[in-house]
C-alpha positions in Angstrom: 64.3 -19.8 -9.9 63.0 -17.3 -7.1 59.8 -15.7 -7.7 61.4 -12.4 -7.4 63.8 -13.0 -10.2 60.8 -14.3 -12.2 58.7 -11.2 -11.5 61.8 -8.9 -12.9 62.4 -11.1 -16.3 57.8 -10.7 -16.5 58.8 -6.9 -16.2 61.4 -6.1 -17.9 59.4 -8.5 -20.8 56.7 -5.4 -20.4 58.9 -2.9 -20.6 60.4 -3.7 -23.8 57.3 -4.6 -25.7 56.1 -1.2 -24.1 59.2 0.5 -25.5 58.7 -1.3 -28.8 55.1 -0.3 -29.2 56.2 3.1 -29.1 59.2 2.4 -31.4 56.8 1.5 -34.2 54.1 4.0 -34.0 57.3 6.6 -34.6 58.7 4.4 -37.4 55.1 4.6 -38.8 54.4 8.1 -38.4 57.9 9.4 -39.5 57.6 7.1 -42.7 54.0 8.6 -44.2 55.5 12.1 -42.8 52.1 13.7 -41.3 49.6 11.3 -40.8 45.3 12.1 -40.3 44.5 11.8 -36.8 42.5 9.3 -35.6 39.7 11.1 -34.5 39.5 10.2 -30.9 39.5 12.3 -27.3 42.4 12.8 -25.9 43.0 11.9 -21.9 42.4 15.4 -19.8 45.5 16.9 -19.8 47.7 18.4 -16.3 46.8 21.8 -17.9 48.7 24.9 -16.2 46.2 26.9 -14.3 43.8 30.0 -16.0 46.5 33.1 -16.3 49.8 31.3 -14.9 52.7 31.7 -16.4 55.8 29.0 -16.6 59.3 30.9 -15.2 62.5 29.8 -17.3 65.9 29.3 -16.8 68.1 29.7 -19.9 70.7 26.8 -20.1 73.1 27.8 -22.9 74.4 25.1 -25.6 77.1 24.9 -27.9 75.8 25.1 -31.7 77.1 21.6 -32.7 75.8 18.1 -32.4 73.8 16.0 -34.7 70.2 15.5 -34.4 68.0 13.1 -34.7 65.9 12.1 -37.8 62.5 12.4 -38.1 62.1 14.7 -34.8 58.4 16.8 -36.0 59.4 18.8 -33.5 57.3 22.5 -34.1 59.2 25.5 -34.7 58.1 29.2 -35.7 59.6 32.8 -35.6 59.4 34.3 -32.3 59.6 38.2 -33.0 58.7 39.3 -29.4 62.2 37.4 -28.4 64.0 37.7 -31.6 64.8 33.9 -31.8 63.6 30.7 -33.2 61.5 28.9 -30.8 61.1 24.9 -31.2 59.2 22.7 -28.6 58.9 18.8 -28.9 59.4 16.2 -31.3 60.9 12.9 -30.9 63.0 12.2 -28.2 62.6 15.8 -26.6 59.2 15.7 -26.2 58.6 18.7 -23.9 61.9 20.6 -24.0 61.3 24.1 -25.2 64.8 25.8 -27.3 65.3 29.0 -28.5 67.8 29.9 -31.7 69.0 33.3 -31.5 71.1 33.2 -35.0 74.5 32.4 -33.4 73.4 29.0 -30.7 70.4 27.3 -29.0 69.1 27.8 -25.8 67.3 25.4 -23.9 64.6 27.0 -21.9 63.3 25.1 -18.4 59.8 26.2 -17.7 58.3 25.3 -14.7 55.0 24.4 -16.2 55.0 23.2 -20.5 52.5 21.6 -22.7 52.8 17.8 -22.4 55.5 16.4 -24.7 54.9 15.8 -28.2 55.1 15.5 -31.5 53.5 16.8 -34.9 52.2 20.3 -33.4 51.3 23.4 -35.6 52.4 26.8 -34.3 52.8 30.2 -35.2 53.8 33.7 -34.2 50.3 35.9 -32.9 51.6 39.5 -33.3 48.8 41.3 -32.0 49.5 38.8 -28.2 53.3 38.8 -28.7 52.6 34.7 -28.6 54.0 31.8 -30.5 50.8 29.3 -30.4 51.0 25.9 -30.4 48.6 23.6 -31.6 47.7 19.7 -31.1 49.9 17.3 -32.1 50.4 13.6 -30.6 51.6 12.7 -26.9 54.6 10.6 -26.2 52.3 8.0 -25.3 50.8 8.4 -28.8 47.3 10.3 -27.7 46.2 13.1 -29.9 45.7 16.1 -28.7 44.2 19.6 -29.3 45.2 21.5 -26.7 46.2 25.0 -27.7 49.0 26.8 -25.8 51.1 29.9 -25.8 54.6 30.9 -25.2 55.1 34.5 -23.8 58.5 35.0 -24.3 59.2 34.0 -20.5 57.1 30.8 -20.2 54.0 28.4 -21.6 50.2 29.3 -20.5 47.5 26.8 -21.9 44.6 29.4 -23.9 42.4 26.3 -24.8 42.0 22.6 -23.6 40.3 21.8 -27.1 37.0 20.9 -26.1 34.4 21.1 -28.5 36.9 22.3 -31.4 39.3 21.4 -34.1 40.4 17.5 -34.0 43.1 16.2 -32.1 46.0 14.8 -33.2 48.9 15.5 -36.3 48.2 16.8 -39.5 47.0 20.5 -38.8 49.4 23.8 -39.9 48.8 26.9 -38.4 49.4 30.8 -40.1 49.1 34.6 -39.6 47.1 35.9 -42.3 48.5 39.7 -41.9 45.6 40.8 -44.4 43.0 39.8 -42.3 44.9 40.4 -39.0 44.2 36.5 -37.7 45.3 33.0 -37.1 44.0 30.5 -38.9 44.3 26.8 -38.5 44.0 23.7 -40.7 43.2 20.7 -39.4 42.7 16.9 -41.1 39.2 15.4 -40.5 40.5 12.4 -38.8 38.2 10.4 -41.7 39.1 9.1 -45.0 37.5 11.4 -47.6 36.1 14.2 -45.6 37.1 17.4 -46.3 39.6 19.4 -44.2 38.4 22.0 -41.6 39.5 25.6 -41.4 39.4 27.7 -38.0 40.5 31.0 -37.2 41.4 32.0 -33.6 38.9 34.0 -31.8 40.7 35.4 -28.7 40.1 32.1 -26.3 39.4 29.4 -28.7 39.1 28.0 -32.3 36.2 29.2 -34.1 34.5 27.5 -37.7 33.7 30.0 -40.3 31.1 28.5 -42.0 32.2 27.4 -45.5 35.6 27.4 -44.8 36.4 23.8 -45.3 38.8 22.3 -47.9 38.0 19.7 -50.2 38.5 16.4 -49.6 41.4 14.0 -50.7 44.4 15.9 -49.2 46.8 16.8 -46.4 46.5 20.5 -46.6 49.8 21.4 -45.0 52.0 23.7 -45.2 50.5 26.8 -45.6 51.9 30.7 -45.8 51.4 34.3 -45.7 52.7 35.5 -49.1 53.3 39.3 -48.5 53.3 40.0 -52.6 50.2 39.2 -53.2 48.6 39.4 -49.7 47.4 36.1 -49.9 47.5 33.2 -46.9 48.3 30.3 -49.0 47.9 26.8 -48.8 49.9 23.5 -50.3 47.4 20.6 -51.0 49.4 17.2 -52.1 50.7 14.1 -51.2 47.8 11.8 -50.0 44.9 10.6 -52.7 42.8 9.1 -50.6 38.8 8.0 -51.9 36.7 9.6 -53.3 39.4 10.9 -55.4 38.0 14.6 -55.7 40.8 16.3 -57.7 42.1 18.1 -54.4 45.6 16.7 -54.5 48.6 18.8 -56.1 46.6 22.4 -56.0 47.4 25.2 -54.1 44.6 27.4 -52.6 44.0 31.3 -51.3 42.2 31.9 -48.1 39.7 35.4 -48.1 38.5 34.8 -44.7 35.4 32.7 -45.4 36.4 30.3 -48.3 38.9 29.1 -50.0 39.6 29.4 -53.9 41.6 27.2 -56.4 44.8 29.5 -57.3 46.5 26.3 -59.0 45.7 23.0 -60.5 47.4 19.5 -60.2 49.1 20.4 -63.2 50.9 23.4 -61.8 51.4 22.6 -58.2 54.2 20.7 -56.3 53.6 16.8 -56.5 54.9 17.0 -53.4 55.4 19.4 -50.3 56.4 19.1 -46.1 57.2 22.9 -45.2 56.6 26.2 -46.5 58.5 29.8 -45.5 58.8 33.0 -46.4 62.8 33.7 -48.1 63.2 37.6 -47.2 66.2 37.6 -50.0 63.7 36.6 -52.6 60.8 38.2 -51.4 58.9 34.9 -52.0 57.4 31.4 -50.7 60.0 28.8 -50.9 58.5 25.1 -50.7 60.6 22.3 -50.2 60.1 18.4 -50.4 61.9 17.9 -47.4 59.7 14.7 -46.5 62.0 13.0 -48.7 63.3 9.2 -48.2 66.7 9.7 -49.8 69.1 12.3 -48.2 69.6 15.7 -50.4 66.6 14.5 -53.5 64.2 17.0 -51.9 63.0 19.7 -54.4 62.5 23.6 -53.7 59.6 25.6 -55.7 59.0 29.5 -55.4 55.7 31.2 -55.5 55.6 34.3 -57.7 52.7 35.7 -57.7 50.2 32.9 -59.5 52.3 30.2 -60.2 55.4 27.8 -58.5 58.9 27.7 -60.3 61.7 25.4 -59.5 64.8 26.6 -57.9 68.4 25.6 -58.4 70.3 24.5 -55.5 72.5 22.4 -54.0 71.1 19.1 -52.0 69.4 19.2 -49.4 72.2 19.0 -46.5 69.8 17.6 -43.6 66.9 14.5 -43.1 63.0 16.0 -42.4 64.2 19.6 -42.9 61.7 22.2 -41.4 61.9 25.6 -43.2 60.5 28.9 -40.9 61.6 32.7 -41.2 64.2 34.4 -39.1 62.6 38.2 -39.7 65.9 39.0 -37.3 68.3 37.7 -39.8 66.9 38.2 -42.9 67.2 34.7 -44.0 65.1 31.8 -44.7 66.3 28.8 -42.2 66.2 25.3 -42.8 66.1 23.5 -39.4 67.0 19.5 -40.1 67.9 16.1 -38.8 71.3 14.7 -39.0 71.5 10.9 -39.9 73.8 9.8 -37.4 71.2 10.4 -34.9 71.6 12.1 -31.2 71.0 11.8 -27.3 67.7 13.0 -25.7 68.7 17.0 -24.2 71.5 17.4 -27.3 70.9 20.5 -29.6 67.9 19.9 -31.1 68.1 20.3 -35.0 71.0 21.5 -37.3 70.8 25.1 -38.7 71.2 26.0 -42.6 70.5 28.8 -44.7 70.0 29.3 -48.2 72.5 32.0 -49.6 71.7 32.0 -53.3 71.4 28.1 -54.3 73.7 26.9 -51.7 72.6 25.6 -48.6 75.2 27.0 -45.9 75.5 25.9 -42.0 75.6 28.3 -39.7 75.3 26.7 -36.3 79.0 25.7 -36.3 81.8 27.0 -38.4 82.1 26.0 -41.3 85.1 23.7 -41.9 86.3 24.3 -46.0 
């Protein structure tokens, strides 16, 4: 054998354990659903320089196709475009899309946050932004970079240093009482308390005091306009010391937090959180769920969760988020017969009453 073929078998042998590497850090992150970060610095990112602003170039798609499962990708209400904007996840990494009720758009900026997965982000009213947050790189670095989309492109507002902790496992809110955005972020070590920051105009700022107990993933988390409270989920993950923080459900005032509901009353279980205009209320759903259409929804009224009827859950590692455009609460999901990389990124349901409908295809009877 040549030595040229045997340098092509010695790098194609690379390539795949490369490509299986990566293969099992998504299997391993997609089955514990978010994961704590691991605490360490991320590589400097090619970060978009002070004040520039990515151009775009709308690309139309059709609203059908299946998506993948297990994308994290981030999605929040745009209301300076009217549309649903989602950036990253598995597979798509740095696309940016845009659902305006009726089909996706995929945007092309010239310049975008590095591609990845597990990000927080939420719509700034006061900048017209959606801000991203952090999240892990396709290369599996966590990151805390925090960007912002302007409705025509992506500008980087903070490269992270010396603030929250890089990597998955942070949720990100408007609190429209307090007219800010606050930030929740894991510790990145076993036991320690969560950190809470709220955005100061150019970075992430620690009230003192603000952090959550320890014991928990404190994700997701919600303005509820009845009660004019920006609440937060506690649940899933009880790890030492066990400190009684798992399965409660906490209110934010702008310095602390304070125990609204006990592990008695709260979900045992919860991946996304949204406002559902029709009801007026928080709608929380298990949508983290192993088995297809077993996922739960609980409402907030006022001081305490009820279950609510409704028909199974129709998609895999559903994401719920507003559409203030539509009046609707939209569930944003992962087919299970998977898709290409550049396909539309997520199915699009809605909950009319307690039936999950589609609405980014027609609906065959």
């Amino acid at each position: 054998m040549d030595e040229a073929s045997v340098d092509e078998r010695e790098h194609t042998a690379r390539r795949g354990v490369s490509v299986l590497a990566l293969l099992s850090l998504i299997v391993v992150v997609a089955g514990v659903g978010i994961a704590l970060s691991l605490g360490r610095h991320p590589a400097p990112l090619a970060a978009a320089p002070a004040g520039s602003v990515a151009l775009l170039n709308p690309t139309p798609e059709p609203g059908a196709g299946a998506a993948r499962t297990g994308d994290l990708f981030s999605v929040a209400d745009d209301l300076a475009t009217h549309e649903v904007l989602l950036f990253g996840g598995v597979n798509d990494w740095d696309y940016t899309w845009g659902w305006n009720g009726t089909q996706w758009t995929q945007m092309h900026p010239r310049v975008s946050p590095p591609g990845r997965y597990g990000a927080s982000a939420a719509y700034d009213p006061e900048t017209r932004m959606v801000m991203l947050f952090g999240g892990r790189t396709e290369q599996g670095t966590p990151v805390h970079d925090t960007w912002g989309w302007n409705g025509t492109g992506w500008v980087q507002l903070d490269s992270g240093a010396g603030g929250p902790t890089p990597g998955e496992g942070s949720d990100m809110a408007w609190d429209s009482a307090l007219s800010e955005m606050v930030l929740t972020t894991a510790s990145g070590v076993i036991g320690a308390p969560g950190a809470t920051w709220v955005w100061a105009g150019n970075r992430w700022a620690r009230p003192a005091g603000g952090d959550l107990p320890s014991g928990a993933f404190y994700s997701p988390m919600w303005f509820d306009p009845t009660t004019h409270w920006l609440i937060a989920v506690a649940c899933c993950e009880d790890l030492p010391p066990v400190s009684g923080a798992v399965n409660t459900t906490w209110r934010w005032d702008g310095g602390k937090w304070s125990l609204l509901s006990t592990p008695a009353d709260s979900p045992q279980s919860a991946s996304t959180m949204a406002l559902d205009p029709a009801l007026n209320s928080l709608v929380l759903c298990t949508c983290d769920g192993s088995v297809l259409g077993a996922a739960q929804l609980l409402a907030w009224y006022r001081s305490g969760w009820i279950s609510l009827s409704a028909t199974p859950l129709p998609v895999n590692g559903g994401v719920e988020v507003t559409d203030a455009d539509r009046h609707q609460l939209v569930l944003l999901g992962s087919a299970s017969s998977g898709r290409e990389p550049g396909a539309v990124p997520a199915e699009v349901w809605t909950l009319t009453g307690s039936t999950w409908q589609r609405i980014d295809r027609p609906v065959t009877p």
